[in-house]
C-alpha positions as CSV (number, residue, x, y, z in Angstrom):
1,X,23.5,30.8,21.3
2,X,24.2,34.4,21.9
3,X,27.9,34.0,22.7
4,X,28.4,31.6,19.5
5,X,28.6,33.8,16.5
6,X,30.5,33.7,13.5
7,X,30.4,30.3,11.1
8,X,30.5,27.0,13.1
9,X,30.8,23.5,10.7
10,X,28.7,20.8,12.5
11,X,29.3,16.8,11.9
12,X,28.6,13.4,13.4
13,X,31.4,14.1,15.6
14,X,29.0,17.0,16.5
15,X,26.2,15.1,17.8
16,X,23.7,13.1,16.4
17,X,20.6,12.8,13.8
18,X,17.8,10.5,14.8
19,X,14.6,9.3,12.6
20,X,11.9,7.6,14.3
21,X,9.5,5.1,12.9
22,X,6.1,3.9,14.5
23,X,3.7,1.1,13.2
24,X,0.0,1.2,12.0
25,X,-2.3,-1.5,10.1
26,X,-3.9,-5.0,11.9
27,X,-0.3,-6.8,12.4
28,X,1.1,-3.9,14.1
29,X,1.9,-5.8,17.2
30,X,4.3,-7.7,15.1
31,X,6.2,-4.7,14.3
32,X,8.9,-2.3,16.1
33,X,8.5,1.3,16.6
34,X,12.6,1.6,15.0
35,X,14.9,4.1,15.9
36,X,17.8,4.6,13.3
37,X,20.3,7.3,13.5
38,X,21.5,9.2,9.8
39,X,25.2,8.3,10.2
40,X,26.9,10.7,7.4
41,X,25.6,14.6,7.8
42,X,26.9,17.7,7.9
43,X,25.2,21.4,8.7
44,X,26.9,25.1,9.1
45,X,25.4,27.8,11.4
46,X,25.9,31.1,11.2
47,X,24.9,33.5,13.6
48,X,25.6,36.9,13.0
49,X,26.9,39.4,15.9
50,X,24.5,41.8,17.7
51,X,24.8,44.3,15.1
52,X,24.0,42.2,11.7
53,X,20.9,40.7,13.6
54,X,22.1,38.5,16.2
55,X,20.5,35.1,16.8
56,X,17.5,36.3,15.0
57,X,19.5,36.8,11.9
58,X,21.2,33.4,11.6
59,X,21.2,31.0,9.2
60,X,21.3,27.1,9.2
61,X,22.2,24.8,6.3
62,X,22.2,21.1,6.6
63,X,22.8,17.4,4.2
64,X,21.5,14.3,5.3
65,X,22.5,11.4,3.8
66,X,19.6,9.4,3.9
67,X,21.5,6.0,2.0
68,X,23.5,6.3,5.8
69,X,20.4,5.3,7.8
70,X,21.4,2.8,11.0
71,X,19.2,0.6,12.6
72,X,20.2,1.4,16.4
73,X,17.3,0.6,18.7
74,X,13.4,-1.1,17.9
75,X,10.5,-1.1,20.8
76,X,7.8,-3.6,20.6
77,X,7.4,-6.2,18.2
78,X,6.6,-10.1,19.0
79,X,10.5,-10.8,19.1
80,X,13.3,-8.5,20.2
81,X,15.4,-7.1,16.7
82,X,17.8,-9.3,15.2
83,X,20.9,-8.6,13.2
84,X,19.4,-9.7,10.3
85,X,16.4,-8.3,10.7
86,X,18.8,-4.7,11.4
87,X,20.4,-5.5,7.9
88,X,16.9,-5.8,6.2
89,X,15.2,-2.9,7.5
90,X,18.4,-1.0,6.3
91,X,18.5,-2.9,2.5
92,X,14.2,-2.0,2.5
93,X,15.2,1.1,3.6
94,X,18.1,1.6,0.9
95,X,15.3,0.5,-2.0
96,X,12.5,2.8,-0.4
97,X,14.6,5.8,-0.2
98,X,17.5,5.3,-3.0
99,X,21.0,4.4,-2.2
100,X,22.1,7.6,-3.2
101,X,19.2,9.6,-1.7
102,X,20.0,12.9,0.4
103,X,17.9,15.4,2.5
104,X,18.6,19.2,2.4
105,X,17.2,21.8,5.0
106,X,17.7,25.4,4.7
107,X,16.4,27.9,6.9
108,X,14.1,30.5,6.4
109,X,13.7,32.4,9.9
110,X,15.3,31.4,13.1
111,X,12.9,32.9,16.0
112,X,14.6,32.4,19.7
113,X,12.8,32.3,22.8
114,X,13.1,35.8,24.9
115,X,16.0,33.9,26.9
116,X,17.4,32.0,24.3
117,X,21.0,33.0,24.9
118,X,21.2,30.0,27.6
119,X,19.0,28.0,29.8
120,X,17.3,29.3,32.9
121,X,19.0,27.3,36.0
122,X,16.7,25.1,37.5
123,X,14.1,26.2,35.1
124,X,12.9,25.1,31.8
125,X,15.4,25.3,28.8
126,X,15.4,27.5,26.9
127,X,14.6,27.3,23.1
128,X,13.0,28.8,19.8
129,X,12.3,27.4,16.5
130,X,13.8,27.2,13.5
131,X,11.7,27.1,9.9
132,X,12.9,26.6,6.4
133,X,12.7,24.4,3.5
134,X,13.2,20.6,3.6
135,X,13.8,18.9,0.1
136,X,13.9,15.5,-0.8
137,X,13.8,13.2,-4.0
138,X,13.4,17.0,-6.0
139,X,10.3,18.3,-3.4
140,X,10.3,20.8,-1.4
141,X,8.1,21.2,1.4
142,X,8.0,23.6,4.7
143,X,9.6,22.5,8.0
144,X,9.5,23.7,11.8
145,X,11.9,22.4,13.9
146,X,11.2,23.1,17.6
147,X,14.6,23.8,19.3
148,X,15.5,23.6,23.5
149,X,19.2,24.6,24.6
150,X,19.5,22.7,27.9
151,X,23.0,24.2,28.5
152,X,25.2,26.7,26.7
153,X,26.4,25.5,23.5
154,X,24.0,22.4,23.6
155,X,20.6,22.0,21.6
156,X,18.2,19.7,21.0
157,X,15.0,19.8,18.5
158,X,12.8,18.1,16.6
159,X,10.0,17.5,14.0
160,X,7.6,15.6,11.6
161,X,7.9,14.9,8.3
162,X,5.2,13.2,6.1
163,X,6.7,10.9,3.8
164,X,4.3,11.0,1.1
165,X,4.7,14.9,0.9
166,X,7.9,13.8,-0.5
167,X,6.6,10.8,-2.5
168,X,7.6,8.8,-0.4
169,X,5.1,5.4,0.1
170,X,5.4,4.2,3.7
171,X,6.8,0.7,3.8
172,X,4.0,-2.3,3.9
173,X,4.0,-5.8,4.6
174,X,2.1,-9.0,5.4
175,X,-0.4,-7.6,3.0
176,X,-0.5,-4.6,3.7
177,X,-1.8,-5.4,7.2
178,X,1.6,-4.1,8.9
179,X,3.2,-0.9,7.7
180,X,5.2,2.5,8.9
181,X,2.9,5.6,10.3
182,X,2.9,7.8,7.4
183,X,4.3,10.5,10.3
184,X,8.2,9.8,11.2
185,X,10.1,12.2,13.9
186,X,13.5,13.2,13.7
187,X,15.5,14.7,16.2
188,X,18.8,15.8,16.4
189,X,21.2,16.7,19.3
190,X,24.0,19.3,18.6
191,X,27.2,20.8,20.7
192,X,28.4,24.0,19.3
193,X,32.1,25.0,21.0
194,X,32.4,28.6,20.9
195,X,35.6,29.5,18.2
196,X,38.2,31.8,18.7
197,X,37.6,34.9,17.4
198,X,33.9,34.1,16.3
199,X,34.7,32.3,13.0
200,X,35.3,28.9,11.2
């Protein structure tokens, strides 16, 4: 990430935003683990050259539209997912989260790997972490988001997010004997093209 610096405006086009689901409670065989990708999102990077700090001195900014949230793939279950039952999960999600809900992450301290500048060949990727402040529905709450760079330019990274540290109650049916892990993942893939001259 090295050779990137300057101001770089990431969107969909970008790469991708995932949120994944798993299931808890008695009926949990009758549930999917879901995987639905947050359609409309935008971020900026900035990464300062060598002398304002580098890598270790950028900055990351990023809205999620949460009211966005696709239904794109769902594991397990009694019966494969239908296209209704894609609409549904995104009309319960809709209610859960708010039609107009959004998700803001701002970092705090970006802190690379010793070879972060581009991935070892033939070894492991290289990588780092990023931490900040996630906020949703007006709370705040601390986030680590664990970052590889398989290739120049390319990263990949994840995390977990409670949703009742946002007041957020996990979704329950049949009684309460099927429901959503309180514990979702999201991931997100990124390419960042170098810009002439180092800025946006």
């Amino acid at each position: 990430m090295a050779d990137f610096t300057g101001t770089h405006e990431l969107r969909p086009g970008s790469g991708r935003v995932l949120v994944k689901t798993g299931r808890a409670g008695l009926a949990a065989r009758a549930g999917h683990d879901l995987t639905l990708e947050i359609v409309r999102w935008s971020a900026r990077v900035t990464v300062p050259d060598a002398e304002g700090g580098g890598l270790s001195a950028a900055t990351v900014t990023a809205e999620l539209d949460l009211g966005s949230l696709a239904v794109r793939e769902g594991t397990g279950g009694a019966k494969p997912l239908t296209e209704r039952d894609r609409r549904d999960i995104q009309g319960t999600a809709g209610k859960i989260l708010g039609e107009a809900a959004k998700a803001t992450f701002t970092s705090s301290r970006v802190i690379p790997s010793s070879s972060a500048s581009a991935a070892p060949a033939g070894g492991t990727p290289a990588g780092g972490a990023i931490e900040g402040m996630l906020t949703m529905r007006g709370t705040s709450r601390p986030l680590r988001l664990q970052v590889v760079s398989p290739a120049p330019g390319q990263y990949r990274g994840s995390a977990t997010v409670k949703q009742t540290d946002f007041g957020i109650t996990p979704y329950s049916g049949f009684f309460g004997t099927l429901k959503l892990k309180d514990e979702i993942g999201v991931e997100f893939e990124v390419t960042i093209e170098e810009i002439p001259n180092g800025s946006a």
